[in-house]
N, C-alpha and C positions, 0 to 999 in steps of 0.2 A: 299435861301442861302445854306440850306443841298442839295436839288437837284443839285445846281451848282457846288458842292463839288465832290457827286457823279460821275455827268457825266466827269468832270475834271478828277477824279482820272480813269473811265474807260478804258478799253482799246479799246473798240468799242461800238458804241452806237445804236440800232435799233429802229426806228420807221414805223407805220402804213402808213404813207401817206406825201407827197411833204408837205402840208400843215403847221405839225408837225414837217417837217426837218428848213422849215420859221420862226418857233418858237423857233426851239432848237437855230439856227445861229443868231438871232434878242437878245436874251435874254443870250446865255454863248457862248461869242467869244471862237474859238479855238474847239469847240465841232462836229460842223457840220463838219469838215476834217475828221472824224473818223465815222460820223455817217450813215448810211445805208436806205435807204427806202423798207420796207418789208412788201407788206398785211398782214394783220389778216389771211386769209385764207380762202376757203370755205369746202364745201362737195363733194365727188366726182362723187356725184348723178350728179353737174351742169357740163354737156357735150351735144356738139353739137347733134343733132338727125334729124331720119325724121319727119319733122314740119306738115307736110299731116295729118300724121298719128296720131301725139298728136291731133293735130284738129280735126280730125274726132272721137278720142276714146274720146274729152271732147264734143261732137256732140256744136261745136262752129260755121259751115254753114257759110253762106255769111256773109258778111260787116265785117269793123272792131272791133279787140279786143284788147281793153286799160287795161292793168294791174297794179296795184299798191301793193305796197308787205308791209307790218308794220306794226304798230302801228295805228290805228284808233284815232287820235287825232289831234288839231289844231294845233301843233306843230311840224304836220306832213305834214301841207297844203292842210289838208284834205277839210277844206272848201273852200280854194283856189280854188281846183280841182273841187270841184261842182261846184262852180261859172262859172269857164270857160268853162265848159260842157256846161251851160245854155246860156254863150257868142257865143258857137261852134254852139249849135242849133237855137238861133237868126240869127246866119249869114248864114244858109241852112247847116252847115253840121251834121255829124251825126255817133255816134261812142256807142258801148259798153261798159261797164266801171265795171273793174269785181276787187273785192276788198279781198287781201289775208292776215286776222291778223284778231286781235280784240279790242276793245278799248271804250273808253267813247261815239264816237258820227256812233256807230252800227244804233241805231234806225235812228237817222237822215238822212244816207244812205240808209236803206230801204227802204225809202219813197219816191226815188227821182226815176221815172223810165226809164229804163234804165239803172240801177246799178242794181248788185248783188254782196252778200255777199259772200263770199267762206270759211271763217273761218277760224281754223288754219289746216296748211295742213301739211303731211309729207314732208321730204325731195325731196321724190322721186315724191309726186305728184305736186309738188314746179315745179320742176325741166321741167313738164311736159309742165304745165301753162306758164312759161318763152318762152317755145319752141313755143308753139302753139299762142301767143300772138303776134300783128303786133309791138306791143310798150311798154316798161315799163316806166310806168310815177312816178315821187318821186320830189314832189312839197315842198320837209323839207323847214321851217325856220332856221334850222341851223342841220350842221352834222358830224360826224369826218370823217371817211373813211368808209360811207356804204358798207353791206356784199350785199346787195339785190343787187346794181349796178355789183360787183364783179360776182354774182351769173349769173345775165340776160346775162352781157358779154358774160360768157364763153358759156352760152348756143346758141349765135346766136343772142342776140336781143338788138336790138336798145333801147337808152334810152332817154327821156325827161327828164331832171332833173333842178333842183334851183343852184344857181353857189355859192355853198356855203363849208363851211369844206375842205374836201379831195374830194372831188365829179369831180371838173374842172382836177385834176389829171389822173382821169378814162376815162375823155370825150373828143372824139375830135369833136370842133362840126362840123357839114358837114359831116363828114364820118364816126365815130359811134354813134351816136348820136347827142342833141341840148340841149344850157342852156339858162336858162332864170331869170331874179333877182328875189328873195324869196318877198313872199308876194306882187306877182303882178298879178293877174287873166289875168288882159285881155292881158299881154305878153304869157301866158298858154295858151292861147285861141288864140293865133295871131301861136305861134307853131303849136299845133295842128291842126289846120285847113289846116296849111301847108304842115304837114308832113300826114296828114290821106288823102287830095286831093291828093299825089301823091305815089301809091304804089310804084312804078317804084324806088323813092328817098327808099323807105324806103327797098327795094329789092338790090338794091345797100350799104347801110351800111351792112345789113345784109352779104350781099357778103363780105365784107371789113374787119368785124369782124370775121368773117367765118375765112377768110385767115393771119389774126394779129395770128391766133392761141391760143387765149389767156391762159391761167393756172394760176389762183389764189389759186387751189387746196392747201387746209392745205400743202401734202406730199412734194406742191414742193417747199410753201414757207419755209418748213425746212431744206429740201437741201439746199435752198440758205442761209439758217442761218448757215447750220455746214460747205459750202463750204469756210465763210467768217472766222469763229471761228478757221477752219484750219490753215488760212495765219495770224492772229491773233501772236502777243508773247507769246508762252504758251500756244498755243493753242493745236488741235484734240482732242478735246472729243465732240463727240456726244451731240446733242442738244435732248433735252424729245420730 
C-alpha cells in the first residue's frame, strides 16, 4: 500500500528489467505509463576484444570452453549443470566446464573431471574469461536481471541460460543465445550438445551480438537515467 502510494505520487519510475516493468503494471495501474526499464549496469572492463588472444594468454588450446560466473550453490543450477555435463558425455560429446565465484558446493565441483574452479577473479580477468569462452552458461532457479548475462553480452559471448526473472529480456534465442526451463538437466544437456556440435551456430551469435553493439555499461545506463530526468517536470539535475 505505501509502495503503491509512492510510485503513484512519482513523477517517473525506474526499473532493472521487462520482467519488473510486469510487476509494477500487474500490481499499481497507472504506474507502468511513466515507468522506464534501465540495467543495473556493469564495469567498463566488459568490451568486445581479441578472443585468440584472451585464449591463448589463459592457455585454453583446443576443444570447448563452458563458463559459469556466481554463486556456487543449488540455487544457482549448479547441480543441474553437472548433471547435464554427465548427460553431454553419455551421449558422446564433450566440453570444459570452468567455474568463476565461490560458494557451499566448491568441493563437489572439484571432484567431477573436467571442471575447474577459477575462484573469485577480478574485473578485468572476468572480462577476459567471458572473451575467450565459446558459452556462458547460468542454469539459476530463479533471478532478477543477472549482471553476469549483462557482462558476457557486451563482451562477445553467447549465453545458455534458465528462462527465468529478467534473463528472457537479455536473450534472443537463436541469435544471441538459448533458454531452457529451470530445473531441468536433460533440456541443459539437449542445448548444449546442440550448440557445442555446431561451432559454426555459435560463430554466428557471436557475429550478431558483436554487431547489436551492446552497452550495459553503469556510465551509459546513467545517461539514460539523466536523459529521462531532463524531459521529466522539474526536472535537470544530474543523476549520482
Amino acid at each position: 500500500q505505501v509502495a503503491g502510494l509512492a510510485l503513484g505520487k512519482a513523477k517517473g519510475v525506474f526499473v532493472v528489467s521487462e520482467d519488473l516493468l510486469d510487476l509494477v503494471e500487474s500490481c499499481y495501474r497507472g504506474v507502468a505509463r511513466k515507468t522506464e526499464v534501465v540495467p543495473m549496469g556493469t564495469g567498463e572492463q566488459f568490451q568486445p576484444g581479441d578472443r585468440e588472444v584472451d585464449r591463448a594468454a589463459l592457455e585454453l588450446g583446443e576443444g570447448m570452453a563452458v563458463l559459469f560466473v556466481g554463486d556456487l550453490s543449488v540455487a544457482k543450477g549448479i547441480r543441474d549443470l553437472l548433471e547435464a555435463r554427465k548427460q553431454v558425455l553419455e551421449q558422446g560429446g564433450d566440453f570444459r566446464l570452468f567455474f568463476a565465484g565461490s560458494g557451499p558446493l566448491e568441493d563437489e565441483i572439484s571432484g567431477v573431471e573436467g571442471c575447474r574452479l577459477l575462484g573469485s577473479l577480478s574485473q578485468e580477468e572476468l572480462a577476459s574469461w567471458y572473451r575467450a569462452a565459446d558459452l556462458l552458461v547460468l542454469p539459476s532457479h530463479s533471478e532478477g536481471t543477472p549482471v553476469v548475462v549483462m557482462e558476457a553480452l557486451s563482451c562477445g559471448t553467447p549465453v545458455l541460460a534458465t528462462r527465468v526473472g529478467g534473463v528472457p529480456g537479455l536473450i534472443e534465442p537463436g541469435l544471441t543465445g538459448e533458454l531452457v526451463d529451470p530445473e531441468q538437466p536433460a533440456q541443459l544437456a539437449g542445448k548444449l550438445l546442440d550448440l557445442l556440435a555446431s561451432p559454426a551456430v555459435l560463430d554466428g551469435m557471436r557475429k550478431t551480438i558483436l554487431a547489436k553493439n551492446f552497452d550495459f555499461s553503469a556510465s551509459s545506463c546513467a545517461d539514460r537515467i539523466n536523459a529521462r530526468l531532463g524531459e521529466l517536470p522539474g526536472g535537470g539535475e544530474k543523476a549520482a
